[in-house]
C-alpha positions in Angstrom: 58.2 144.4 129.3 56.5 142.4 131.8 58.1 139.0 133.4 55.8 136.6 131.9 56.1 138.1 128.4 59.9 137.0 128.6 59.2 133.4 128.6 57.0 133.1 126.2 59.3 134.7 123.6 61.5 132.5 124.3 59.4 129.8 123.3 58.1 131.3 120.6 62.3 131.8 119.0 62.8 128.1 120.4 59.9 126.9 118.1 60.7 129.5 115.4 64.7 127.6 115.4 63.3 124.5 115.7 61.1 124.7 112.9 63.8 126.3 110.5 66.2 123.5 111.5 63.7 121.6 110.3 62.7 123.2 107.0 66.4 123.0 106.5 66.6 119.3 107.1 64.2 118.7 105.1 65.8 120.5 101.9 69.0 118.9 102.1 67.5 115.6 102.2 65.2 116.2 99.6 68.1 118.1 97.6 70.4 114.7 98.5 67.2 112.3 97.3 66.9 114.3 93.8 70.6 113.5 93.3 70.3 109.8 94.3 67.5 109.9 91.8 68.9 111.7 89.4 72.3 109.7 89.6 71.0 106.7 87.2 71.4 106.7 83.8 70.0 104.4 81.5 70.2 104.1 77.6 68.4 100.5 77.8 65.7 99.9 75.1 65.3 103.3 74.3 68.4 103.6 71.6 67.7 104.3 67.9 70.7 102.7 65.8 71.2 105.3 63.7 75.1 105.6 62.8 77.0 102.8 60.8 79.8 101.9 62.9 83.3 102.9 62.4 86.0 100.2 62.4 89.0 102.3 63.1 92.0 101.0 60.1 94.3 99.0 60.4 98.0 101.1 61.1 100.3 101.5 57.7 103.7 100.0 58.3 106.6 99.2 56.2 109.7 96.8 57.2 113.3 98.5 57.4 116.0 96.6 55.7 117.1 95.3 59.1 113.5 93.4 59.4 112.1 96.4 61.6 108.3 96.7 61.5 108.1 100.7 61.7 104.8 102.4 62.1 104.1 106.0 62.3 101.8 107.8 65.7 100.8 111.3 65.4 99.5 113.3 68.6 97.1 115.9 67.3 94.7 118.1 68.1 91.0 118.1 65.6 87.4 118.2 65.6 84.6 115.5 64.7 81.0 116.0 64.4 79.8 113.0 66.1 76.6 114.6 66.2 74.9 116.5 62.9 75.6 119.9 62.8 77.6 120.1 66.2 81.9 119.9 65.7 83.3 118.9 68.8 87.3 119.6 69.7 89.1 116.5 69.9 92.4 114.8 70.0 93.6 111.9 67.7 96.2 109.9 66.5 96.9 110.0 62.8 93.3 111.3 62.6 90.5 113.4 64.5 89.5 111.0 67.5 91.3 107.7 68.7 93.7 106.2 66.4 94.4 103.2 63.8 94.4 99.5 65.3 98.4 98.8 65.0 99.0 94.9 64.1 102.2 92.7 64.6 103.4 89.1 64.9 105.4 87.4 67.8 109.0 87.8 67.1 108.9 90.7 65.2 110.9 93.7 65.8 109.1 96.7 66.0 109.4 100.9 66.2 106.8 103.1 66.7 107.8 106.8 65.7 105.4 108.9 67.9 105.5 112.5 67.0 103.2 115.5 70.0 101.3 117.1 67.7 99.6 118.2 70.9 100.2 121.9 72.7 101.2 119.9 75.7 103.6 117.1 77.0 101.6 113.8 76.8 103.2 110.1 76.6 101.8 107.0 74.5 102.2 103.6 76.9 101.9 100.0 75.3 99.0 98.5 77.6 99.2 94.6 78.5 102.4 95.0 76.5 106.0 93.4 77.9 108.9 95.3 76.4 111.7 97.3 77.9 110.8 100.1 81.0 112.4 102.4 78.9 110.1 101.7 75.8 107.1 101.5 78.1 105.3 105.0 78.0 104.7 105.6 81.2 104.9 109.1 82.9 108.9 108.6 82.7 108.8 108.8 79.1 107.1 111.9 78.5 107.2 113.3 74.7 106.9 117.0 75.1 105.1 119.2 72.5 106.7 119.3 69.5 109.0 116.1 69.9 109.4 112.6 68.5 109.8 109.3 71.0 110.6 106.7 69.0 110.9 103.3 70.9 111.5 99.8 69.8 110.9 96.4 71.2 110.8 92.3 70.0 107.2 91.5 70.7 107.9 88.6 73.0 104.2 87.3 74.1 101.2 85.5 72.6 98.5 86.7 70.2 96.0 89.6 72.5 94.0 92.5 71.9 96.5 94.9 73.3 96.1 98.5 73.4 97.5 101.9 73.4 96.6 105.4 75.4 98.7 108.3 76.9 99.7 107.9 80.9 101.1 111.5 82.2 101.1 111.7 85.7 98.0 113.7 86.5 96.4 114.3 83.1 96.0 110.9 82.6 92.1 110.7 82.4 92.1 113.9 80.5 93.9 112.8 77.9 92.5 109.3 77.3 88.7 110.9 77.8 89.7 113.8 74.7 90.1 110.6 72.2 94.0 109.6 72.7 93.5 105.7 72.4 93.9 102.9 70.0 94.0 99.2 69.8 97.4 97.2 69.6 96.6 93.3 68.3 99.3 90.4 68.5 99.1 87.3 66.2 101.1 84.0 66.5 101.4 80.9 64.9 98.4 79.5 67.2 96.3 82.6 66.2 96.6 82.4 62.5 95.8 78.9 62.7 93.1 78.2 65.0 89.4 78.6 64.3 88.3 81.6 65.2 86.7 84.8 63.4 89.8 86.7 62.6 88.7 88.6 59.0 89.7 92.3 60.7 86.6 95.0 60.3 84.3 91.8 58.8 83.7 88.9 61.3 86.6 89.9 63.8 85.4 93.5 65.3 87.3 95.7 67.6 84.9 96.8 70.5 86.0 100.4 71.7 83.7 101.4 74.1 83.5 104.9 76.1 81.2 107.0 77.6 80.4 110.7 76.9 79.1 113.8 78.2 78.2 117.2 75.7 77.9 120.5 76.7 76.9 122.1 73.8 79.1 120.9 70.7 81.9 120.3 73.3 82.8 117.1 75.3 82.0 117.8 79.1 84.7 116.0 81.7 82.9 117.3 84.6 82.6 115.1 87.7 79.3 114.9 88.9 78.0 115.5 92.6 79.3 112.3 94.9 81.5 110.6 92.0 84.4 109.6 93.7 85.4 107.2 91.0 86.0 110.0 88.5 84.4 110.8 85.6 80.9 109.0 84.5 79.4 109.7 81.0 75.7 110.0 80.3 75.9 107.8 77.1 78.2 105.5 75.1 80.4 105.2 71.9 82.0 102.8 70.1 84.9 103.3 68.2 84.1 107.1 68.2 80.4 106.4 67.3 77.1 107.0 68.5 74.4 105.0 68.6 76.1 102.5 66.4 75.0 99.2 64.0 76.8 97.1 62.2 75.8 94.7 59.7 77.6 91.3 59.5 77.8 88.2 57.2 79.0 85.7 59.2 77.4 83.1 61.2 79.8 83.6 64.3 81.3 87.3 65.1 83.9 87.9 67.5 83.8 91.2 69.4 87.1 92.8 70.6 85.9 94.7 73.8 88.1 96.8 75.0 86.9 99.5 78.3 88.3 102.7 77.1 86.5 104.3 79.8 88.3 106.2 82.6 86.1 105.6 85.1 82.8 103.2 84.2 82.3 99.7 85.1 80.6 97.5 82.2 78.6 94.0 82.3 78.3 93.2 79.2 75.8 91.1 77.7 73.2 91.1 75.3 69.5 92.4 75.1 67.9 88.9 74.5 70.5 86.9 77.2 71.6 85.0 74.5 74.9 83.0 76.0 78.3 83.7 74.1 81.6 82.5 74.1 84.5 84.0 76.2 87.6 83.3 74.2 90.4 85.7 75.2 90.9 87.8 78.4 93.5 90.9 78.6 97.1 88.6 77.6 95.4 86.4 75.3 93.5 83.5 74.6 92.2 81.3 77.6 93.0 77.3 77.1 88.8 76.3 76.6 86.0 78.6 75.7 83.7 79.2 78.4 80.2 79.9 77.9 79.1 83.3 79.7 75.7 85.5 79.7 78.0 88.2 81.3 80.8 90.0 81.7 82.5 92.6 83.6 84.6 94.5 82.3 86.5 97.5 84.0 88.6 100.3 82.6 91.6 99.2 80.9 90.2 95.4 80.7 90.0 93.5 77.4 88.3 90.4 76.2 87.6 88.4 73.8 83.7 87.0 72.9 82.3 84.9 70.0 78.3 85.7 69.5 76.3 83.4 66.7 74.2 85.1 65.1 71.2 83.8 63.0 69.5 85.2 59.5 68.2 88.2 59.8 68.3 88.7 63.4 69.3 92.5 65.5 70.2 91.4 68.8 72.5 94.4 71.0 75.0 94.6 73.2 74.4 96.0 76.5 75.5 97.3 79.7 73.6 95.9 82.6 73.5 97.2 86.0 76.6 96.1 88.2 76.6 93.1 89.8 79.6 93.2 93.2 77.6 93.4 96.2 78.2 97.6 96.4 75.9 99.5 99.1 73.3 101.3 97.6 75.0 105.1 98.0 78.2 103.4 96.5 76.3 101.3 93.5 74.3 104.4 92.6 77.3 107.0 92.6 79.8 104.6 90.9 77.6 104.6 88.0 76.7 100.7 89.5 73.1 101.0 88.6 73.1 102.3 84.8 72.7 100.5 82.0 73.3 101.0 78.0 72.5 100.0 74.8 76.4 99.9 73.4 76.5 98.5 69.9 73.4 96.5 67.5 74.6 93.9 65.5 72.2 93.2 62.2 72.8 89.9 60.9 72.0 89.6 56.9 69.5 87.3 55.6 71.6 84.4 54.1 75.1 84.3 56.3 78.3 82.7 55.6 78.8 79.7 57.5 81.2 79.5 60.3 83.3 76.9 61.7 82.6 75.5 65.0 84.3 76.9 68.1 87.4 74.7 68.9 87.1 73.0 72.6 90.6 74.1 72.8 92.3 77.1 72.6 95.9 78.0 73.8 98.3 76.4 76.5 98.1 78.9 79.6 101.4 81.2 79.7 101.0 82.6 82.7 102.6 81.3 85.9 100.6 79.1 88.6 102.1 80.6 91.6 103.7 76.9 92.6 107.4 78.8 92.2 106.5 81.6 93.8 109.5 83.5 95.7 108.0 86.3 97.9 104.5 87.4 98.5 103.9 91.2 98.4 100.7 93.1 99.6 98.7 96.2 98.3 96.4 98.1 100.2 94.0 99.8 97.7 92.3 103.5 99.0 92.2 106.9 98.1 95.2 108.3 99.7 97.7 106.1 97.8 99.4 102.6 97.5 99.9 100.9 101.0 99.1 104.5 102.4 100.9 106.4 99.8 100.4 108.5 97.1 103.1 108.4 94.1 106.8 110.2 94.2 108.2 110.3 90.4 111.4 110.2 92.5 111.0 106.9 94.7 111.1 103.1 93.4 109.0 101.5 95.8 110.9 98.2 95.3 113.1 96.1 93.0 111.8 92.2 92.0 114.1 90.0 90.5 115.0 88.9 87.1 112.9 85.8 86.3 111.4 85.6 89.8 107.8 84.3 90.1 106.1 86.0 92.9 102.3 86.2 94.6 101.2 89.8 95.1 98.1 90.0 97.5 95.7 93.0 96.5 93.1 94.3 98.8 90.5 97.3 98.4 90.2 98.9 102.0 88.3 101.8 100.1 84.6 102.3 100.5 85.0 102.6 96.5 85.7 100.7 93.3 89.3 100.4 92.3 91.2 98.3 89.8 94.8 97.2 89.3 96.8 97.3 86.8 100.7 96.2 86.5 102.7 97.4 83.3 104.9 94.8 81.6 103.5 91.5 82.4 100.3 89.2 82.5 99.5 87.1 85.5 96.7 84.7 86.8 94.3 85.3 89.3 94.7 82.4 91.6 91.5 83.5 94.2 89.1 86.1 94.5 88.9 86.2 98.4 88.9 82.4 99.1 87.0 80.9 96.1 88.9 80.7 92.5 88.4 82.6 90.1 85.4 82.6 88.0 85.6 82.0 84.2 86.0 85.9 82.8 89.2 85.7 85.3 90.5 82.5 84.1 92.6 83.7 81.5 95.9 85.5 81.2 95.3 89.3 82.5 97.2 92.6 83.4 93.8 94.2 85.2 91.7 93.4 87.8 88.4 95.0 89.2 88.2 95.3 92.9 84.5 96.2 94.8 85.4 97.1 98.3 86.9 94.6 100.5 87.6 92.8 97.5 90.8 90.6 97.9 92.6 89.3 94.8 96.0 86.9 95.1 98.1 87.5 91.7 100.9 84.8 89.9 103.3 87.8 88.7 106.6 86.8 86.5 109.0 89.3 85.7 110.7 88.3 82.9 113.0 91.0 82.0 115.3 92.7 81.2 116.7 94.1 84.0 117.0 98.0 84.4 117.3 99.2 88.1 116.7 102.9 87.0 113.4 102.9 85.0 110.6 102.1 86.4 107.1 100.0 85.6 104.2 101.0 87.3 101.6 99.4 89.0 98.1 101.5 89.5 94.5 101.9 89.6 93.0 102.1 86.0 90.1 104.3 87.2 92.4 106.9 85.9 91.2 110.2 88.1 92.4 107.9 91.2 96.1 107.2 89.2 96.2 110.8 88.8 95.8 111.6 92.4 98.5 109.2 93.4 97.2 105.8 93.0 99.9 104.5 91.7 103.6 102.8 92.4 106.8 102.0 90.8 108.8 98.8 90.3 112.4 98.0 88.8 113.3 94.8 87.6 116.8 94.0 88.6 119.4 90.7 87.8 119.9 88.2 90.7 121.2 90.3 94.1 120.9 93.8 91.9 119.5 96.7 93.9 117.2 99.5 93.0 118.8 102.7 91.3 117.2 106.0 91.4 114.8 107.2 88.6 117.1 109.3 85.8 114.8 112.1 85.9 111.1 113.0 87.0 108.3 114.5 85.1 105.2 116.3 86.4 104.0 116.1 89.9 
């Protein structure tokens, strides 16, 4: 081989690399721009209301000689054709997919026998609910196949759209996204008195909402390429049904959303703009009605809207994209940039007339912050809580006995989160340094956080005291709680320390 052949091979593999590095380049980023554009989902104008929509019933109860509202939870396994012709597996309480809407009054006494049906360990927690730790649901109180929990409480809080899902540590967004949810309502004296739609199934609608993926007949719980936030449905349900309609009578409807979603952020609105009334948040009513075009909503959040509606009229409820200053990769991959047709309400020709909203609604109940004995801070990411992931075994620290205190939430991730506390309702006092804007106004136990999102929280712990079980305190995106975002508190008497959990569950 001669010495001037040399070089010019040399070039000739130089250019041959080159121009493969480049052909490579190129397919990944056209591979990555097919994703990005492949990413959004949208449902938008494009829905055919075809399915009448089912208003899960209200729970069967009876009252024990001792004045004990009981009602009756099965765990089970079934299978619902939700579309014609195709039976998808599910799981259910007291039926094939979610479960019946239980309903007390303040002051009652109430007991829940909950019976695992299921062919695994699985809990049932009381959401936005303040009873004991013990009667809480959480990952401590773990019902194993087979078994019956049966806790009891005084329900001690205003009127709210409550609600009820399982919360094992780690299979927490598997069970909830298999059907395992219902709604739990509170009434009061101020509830059954004041003007507001509140005929159950007629002019007062729960508002389940949840997106779905099927493979075939079954559901899919896949997470797609670049979802950090967990799971992401191609389309929505309510209340188990697809495409859904419901006719109504009444001049003025009031929708009970509740995100039942493990990982998708909602905005809420409807198709024609039309403003509505935000009457309740996740505790309870707020003290005014405020008027809103929008409203995010994230999972685990509840509230409470009151839509007019005129003869004859269809107007729907939608999802609209999100609206929290994400970057484009993280608006896109969060699910940020979809939108849905959820729900179309038909309004009959002659309707019944409705009273007029009240201008006021209920005192607030949640504390103002002005007592406030200790400020606490959370740093929100991936890894954990403050930097770290979950121990069943470690109570990350005791609060006292009806202390008021300010807990400081920040979201350090380059991702959504949310935060959720078990046990109590607080107020939002700021949203970074501006107050809180109307959907935030009202009592809450969650709270959506975009990233580098700071929230400062009015938290009361109220009781009782138990220095060995445990509350929790997580993200509601549920695939983060189950990879350890997620803390525990004890609520001790005046100088009481923390005890040590009786016994762990899982991981």
């Amino acid at each position: 081989m001669s010495s001037a052949s040399r070089p010019r091979r040399l070039r000739r593999f130089l250019l041959f690399l080159v121009s493969l590095i480049a052909v490579l380049l190129a397919a990944v980023s056209g591979c990555v721009g097919w994703v990005y554009v492949d990413a959004a989902v949208s449902t938008a104008g494009r829905t055919e209301f075809r399915n009448e929509l089912a208003v899960p019933p209200l729970a069967e109860s009876r009252v024990e000689p001792d004045g004990t509202r009981l009602f009756e939870l099965d765990m089970r396994t079934g299978s619902k054709e939700f579309r014609p012709g195709k039976v998808t597996p599910t799981w259910g309480f007291n039926g094939d997919y979610l479960g019946p809407t239980l309903r007390a009054r303040r002051g009652e006494q109430v007991e829940v026998r909950v019976r695992n049906g299921l062919p695994e360990a699985s809990t049932v927690h009381w959401h936005g609910m303040h009873l004991p730790a013990a009667m809480d649901g959480g990952p401590h109180q773990m019902v194993e196949a087979g078994a019956t929990w049966t806790p009891e409480w005084t329900v001690d809080q205003p009127a709210a759209t409550l609600w009820y899902h399982p919360h094992p540590h780690g299979e927490t967004e598997d069970h909830v996204r298999r059907g395992l949810a219902g709604m739990f309502l509170l009434d009061d004296e101020l509830s059954e008195t004041i003007a507001l739609p509140r005929n159950y199934g007629v002019d007062d609608l729960p508002v389940i909402v949840q997106d779905v993926t099927f493979r075939g007949a079954a559901m899919d719980g896949a997470h797609s390429m670049f979802r950090d936030v967990g799971f992401l449905g191609e389309q929505t349900m309510v209340n188990g049904t697809l495409t859904p309609y419901r006719e109504v009578g009444d001049e003025l409807i009031r929708l009970r959303l509740l995100n039942a979603s493990t990982a998708r952020v909602y905005t809420f609105g409807f198709d024609d703009a039309r403003d509505f009334a935000l009457v309740g948040t996740d505790g309870g009513l707020l003290d005014r009605p405020a008027t809103l075009r929008q409203l995010p909503l994230s999972p685990g959040e509840r509230a409470e809207i009151v839509v007019r509606m005129r003869p004859g009229e269809r107007t729907v409820l939608r999802s609209n994209k999100l609206a929290a200053g994400l970057d484009f990769w993280t608006q896109r991959f969060s699910g940020g940039d979809d939108t849905f047709d959820i729900l179309q309400l038909r309004a009959a020709t002659t309707l019944r007339p409705s009273p007029g909203l009240p201008t006021a609604l209920a005192p607030a109940s949640t504390p103002d912050g002005a007592g406030s004995v200790t400020e606490r801070r959370f740093e929100l990411d991936l890894s954990g809580i403050n930097g770290t992931p979950m121990a069943m075994d470690r109570i990350d620290f005791a609060v006292t006995r009806g202390a008021t205190e300010t807990w400081i939430v920040h979201n350090r991730d380059g991702m959504p989160h949310n935060f959720h506390i078990h046990d109590v309702q607080f107020r939002v006092l700021a949203v970074g340094e501006s107050a809180p804007p109307p959907h935030l106004s009202g009592p809450k136990d969650t709270v959506f956080l975009a990233p580098d999102d700071t929230v400062r929280l009015a938290v009361r712990f109220d009781g009782p005291a138990d220095p060995d079980t445990p509350y929790m305190y997580h993200c509601h995106l549920l695939w983060h709680e189950d990879l350890g975002m997620m803390g525990q508190f004890v609520v001790v008497e005046p100088g009481g320390a923390a005890g040590r959990p009786a016994h762990g569950h899982g991981h």
